[in-house]
DSSP file (Angstrom, degrees, kcal/mol; ACC not computed):
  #  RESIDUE AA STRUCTURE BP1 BP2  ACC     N-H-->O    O-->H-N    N-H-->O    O-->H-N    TCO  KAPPA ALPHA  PHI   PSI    X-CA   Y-CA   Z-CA
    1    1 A X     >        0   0    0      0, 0.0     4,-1.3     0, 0.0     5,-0.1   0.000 360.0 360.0 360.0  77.3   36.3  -13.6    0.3
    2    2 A X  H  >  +     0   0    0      2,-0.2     4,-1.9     1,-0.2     3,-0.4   0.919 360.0  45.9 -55.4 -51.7   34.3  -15.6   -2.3
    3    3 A X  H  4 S+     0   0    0      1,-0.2     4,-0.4     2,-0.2    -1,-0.2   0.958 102.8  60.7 -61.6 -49.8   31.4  -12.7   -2.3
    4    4 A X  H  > S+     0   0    0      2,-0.2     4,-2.2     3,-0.1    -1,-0.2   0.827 111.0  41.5 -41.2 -41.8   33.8   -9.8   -2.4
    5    5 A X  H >X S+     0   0    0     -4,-1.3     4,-2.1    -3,-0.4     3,-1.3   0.976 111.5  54.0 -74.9 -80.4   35.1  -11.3   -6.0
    6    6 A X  H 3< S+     0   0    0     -4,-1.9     4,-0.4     1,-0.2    -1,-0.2   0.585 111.8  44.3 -41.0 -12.1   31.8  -12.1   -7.1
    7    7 A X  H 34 S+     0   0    0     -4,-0.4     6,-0.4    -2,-0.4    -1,-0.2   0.888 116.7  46.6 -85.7 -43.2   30.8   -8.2   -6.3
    8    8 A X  H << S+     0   0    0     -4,-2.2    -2,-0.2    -3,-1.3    -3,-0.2   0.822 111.8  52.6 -69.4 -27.2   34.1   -6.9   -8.1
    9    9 A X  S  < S+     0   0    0     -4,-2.1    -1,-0.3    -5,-0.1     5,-0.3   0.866  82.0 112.1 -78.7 -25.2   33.5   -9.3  -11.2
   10   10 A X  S >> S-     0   0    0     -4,-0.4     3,-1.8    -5,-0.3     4,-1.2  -0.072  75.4-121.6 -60.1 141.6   29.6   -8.1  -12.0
   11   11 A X  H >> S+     0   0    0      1,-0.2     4,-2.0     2,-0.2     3,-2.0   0.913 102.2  58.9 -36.6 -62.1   29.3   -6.2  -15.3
   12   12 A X  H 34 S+     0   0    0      1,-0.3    -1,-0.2     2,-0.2    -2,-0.1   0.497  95.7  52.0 -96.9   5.5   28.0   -3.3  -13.8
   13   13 A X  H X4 S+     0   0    0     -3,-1.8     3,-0.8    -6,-0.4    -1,-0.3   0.678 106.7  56.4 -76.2 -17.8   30.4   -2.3  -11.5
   14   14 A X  H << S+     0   0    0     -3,-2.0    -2,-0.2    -4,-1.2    -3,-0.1   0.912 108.5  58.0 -74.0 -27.7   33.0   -2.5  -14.4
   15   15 A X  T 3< S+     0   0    0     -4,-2.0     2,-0.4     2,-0.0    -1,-0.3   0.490  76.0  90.0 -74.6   8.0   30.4    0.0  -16.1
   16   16 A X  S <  S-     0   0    0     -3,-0.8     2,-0.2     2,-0.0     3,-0.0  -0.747  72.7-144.6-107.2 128.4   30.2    2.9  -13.7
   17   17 A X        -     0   0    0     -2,-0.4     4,-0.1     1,-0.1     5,-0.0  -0.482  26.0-113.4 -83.1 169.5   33.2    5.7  -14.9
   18   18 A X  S >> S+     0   0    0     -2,-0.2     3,-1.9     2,-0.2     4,-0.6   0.757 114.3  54.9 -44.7 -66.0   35.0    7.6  -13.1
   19   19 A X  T 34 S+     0   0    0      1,-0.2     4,-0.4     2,-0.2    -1,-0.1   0.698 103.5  62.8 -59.8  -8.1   33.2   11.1  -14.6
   20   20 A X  T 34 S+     0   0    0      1,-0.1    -1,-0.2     2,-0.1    -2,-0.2   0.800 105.8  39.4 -82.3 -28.9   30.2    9.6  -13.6
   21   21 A X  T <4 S+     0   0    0     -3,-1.9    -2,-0.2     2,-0.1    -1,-0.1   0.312 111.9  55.2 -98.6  16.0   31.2    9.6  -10.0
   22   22 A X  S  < S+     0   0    0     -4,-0.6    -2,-0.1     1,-0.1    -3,-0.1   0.441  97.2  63.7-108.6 -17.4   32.8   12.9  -10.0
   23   23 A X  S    S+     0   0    0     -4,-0.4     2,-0.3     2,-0.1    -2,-0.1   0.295  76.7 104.5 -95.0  10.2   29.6   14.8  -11.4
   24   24 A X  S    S-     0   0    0      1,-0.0     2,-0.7     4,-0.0     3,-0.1  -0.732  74.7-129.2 -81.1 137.4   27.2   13.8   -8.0
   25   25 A X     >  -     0   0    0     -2,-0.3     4,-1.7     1,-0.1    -2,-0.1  -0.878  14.9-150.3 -76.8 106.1   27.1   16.9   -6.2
   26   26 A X  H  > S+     0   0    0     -2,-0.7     4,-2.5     1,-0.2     5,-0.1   0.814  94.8  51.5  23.0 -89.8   27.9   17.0   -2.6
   27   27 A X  H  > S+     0   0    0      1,-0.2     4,-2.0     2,-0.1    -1,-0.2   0.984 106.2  50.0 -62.1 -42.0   26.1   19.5   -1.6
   28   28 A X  H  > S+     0   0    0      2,-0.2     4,-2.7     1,-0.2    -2,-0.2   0.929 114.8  55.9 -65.0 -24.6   22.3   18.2   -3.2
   29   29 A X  H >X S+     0   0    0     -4,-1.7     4,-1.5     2,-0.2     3,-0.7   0.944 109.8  39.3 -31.0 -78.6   23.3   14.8   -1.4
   30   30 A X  H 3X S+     0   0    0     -4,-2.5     4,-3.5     1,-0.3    -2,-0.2   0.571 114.8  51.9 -72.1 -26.3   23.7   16.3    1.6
   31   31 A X  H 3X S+     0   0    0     -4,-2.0     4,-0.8     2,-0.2    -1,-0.3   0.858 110.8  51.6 -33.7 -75.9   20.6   18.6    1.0
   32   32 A X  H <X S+     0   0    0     -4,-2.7     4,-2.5    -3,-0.7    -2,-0.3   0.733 105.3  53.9 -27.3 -54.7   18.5   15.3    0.1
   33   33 A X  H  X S+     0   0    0     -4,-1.5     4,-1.4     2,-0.2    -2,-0.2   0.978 106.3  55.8 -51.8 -74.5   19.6   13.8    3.3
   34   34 A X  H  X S+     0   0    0     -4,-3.5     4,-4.3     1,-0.2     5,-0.2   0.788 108.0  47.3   3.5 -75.3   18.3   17.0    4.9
   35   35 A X  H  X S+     0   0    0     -4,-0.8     4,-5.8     1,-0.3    -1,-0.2   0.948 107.8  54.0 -40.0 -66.0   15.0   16.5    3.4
   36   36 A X  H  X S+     0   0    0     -4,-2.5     4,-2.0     1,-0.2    -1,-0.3   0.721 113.4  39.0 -70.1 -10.4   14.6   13.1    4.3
   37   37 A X  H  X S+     0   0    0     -4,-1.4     4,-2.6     2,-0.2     5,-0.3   0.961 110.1  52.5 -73.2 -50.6   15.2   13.4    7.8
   38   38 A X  H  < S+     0   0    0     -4,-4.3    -2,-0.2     1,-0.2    -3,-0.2   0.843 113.3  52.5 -66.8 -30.7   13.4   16.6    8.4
   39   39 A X  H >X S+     0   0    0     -4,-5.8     3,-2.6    -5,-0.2     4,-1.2   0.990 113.3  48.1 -49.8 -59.1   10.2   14.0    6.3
   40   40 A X  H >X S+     0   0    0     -4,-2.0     3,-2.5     1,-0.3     4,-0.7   0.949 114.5  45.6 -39.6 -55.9   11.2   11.2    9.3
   41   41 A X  H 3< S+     0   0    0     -4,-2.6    -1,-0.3     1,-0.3    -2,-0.2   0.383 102.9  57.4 -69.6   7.1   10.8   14.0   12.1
   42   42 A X  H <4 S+     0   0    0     -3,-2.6    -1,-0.3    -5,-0.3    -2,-0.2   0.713  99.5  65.4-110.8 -16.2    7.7   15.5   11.0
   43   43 A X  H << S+     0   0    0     -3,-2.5     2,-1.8    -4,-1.2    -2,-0.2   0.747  94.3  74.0 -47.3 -36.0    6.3   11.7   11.4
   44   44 A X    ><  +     0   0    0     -4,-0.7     3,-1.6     2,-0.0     2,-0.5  -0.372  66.6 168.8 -81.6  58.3    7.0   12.3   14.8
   45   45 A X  T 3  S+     0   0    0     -2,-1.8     3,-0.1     1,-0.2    -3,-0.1  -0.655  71.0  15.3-100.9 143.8    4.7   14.5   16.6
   46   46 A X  T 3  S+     0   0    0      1,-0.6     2,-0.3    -2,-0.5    -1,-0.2   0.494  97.9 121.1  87.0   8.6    4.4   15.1   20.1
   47   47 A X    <   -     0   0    0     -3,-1.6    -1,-0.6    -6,-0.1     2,-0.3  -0.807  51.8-152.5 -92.9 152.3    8.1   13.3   20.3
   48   48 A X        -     0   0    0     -2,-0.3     2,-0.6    -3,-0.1    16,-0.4  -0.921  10.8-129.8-126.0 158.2   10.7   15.6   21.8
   49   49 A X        +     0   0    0     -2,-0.3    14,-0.2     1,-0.2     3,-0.2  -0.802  25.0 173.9-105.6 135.0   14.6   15.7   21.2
   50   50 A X  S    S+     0   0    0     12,-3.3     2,-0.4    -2,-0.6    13,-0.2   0.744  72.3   5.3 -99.6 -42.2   16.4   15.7   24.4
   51   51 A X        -     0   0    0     11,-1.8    -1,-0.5    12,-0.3     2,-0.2  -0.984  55.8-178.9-156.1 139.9   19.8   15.4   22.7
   52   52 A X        -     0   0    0     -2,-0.4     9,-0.2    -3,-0.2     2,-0.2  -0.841  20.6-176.5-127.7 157.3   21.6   15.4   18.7
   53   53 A X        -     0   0    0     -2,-0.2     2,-0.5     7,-0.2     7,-0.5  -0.788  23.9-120.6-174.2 142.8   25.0   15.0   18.4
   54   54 A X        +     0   0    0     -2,-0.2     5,-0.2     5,-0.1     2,-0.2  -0.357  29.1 171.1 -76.8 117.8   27.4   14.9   15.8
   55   55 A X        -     0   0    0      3,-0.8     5,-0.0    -2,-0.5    -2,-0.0  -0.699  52.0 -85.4 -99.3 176.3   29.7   12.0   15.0
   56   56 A X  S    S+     0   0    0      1,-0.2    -1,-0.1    -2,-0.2     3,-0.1   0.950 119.0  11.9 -30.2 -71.9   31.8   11.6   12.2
   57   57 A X  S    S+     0   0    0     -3,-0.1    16,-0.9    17,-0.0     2,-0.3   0.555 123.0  29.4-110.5   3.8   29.5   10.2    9.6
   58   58 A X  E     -A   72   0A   0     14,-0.2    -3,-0.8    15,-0.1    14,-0.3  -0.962  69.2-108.4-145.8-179.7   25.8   10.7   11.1
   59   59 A X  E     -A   71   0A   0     12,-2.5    12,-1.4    -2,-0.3     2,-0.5  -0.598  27.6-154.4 -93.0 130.1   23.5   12.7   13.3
   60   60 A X  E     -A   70   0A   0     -7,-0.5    10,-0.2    -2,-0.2    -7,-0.2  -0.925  16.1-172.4-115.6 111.9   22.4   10.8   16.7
   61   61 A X        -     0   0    0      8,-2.9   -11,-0.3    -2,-0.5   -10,-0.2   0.076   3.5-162.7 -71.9  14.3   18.8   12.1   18.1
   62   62 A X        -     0   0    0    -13,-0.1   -12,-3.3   -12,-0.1   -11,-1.8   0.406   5.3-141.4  -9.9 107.3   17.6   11.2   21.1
   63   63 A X        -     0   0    0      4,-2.5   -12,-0.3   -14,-0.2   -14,-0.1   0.237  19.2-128.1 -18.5 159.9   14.3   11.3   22.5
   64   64 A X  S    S+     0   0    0    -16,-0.4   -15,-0.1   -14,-0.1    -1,-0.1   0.130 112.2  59.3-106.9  18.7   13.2   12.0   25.6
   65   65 A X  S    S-     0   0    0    -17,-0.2    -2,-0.1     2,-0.2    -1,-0.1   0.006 126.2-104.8 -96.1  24.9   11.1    8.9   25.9
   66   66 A X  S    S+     0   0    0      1,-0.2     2,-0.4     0, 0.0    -4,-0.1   0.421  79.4 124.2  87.1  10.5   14.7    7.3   25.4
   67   67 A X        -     0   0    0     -6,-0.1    -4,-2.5    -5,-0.0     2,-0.2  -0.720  45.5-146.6-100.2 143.9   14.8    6.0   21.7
   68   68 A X        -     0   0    0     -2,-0.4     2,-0.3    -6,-0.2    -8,-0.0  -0.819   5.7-149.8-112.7 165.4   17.5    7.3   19.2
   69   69 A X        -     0   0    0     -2,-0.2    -8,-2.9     2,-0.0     2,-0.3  -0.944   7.3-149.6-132.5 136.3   17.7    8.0   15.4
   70   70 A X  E     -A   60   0A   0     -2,-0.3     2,-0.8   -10,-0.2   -10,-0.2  -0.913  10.5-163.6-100.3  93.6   20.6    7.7   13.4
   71   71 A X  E     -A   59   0A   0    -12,-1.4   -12,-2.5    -2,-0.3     3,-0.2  -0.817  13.4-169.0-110.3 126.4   20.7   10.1   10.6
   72   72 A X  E     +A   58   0A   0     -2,-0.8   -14,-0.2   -14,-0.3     2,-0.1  -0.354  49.0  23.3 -77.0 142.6   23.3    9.3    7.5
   73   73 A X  S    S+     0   0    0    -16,-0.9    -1,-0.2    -2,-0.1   -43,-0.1  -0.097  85.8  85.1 107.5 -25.5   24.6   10.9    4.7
   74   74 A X        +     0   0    0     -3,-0.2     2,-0.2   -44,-0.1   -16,-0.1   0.235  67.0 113.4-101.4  11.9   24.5   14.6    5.0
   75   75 A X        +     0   0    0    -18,-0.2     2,-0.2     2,-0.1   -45,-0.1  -0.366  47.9  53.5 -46.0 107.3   27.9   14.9    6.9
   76   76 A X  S    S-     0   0    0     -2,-0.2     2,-0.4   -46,-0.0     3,-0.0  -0.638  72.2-119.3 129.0 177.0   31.2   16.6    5.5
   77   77 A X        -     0   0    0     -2,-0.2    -2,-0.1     1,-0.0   -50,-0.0  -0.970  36.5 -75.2-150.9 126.1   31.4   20.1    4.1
   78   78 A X        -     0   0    0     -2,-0.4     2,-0.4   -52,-0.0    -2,-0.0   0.179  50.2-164.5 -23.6 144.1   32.5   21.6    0.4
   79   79 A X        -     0   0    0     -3,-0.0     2,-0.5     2,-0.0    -1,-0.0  -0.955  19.2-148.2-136.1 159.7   36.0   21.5    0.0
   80   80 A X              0   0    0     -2,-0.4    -2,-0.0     1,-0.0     0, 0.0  -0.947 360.0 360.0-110.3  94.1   38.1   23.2   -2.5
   81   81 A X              0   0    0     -2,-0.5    -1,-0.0     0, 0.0    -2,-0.0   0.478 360.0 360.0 -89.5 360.0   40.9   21.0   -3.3
C-alpha cells in the first residue's frame, strides 16, 4: 500500500499530538453536525420525510418523492470513562 506509507510519512501527520486530539469536544462536533444538517433541510422546502433512521454512524432520511440523505458525524453519546 504505496499511498498508505506516503500518508503515514507526511510531516504533518507526525505533527498532530495526542493533547491536541483529546481537547475536540464531542459534544460541539456533534452539535455542529446538527447545525449543518438542520442548514441542508431548511434548503429543502416543500420536501417531506417519510422515514429517518438510525444506523451506527449516520442518520438516513428519506423522502417521500424517494431520495435519501445521509447525515454523518453527530452519532455516539458522552461517555464517562
Amino acid at each position: 500500500m504505496p499511498e498508505l506509507k506516503k500518508v503515514v510519512e507526511d510531516p504533518s501527520v507526525s505533527q498532530v499530538h495526542d493533547s491536541d486530539l483529546l481537547d475536540i469536544d464531542p459534544d460541539a462536533l456533534r452539535e455542529a453536525e446538527r447545525v449543518f444538517a438542520q442548514g441542508i433541510l431548511d434548503t429543502m422546502p416543500g420536501k417531506l420525510v417519510a422515514r429517518a433512521s438510525y444506523e451506527e454512524t449516520r442518520v438516513v432520511l428519506t423522502m417521500t418523492d424517494g431520495s435519501e440523505y445521509y447525515f454523518y458525524g453527530f452519532m455516539g453519546e458522552a461517555r464517562n470513562d
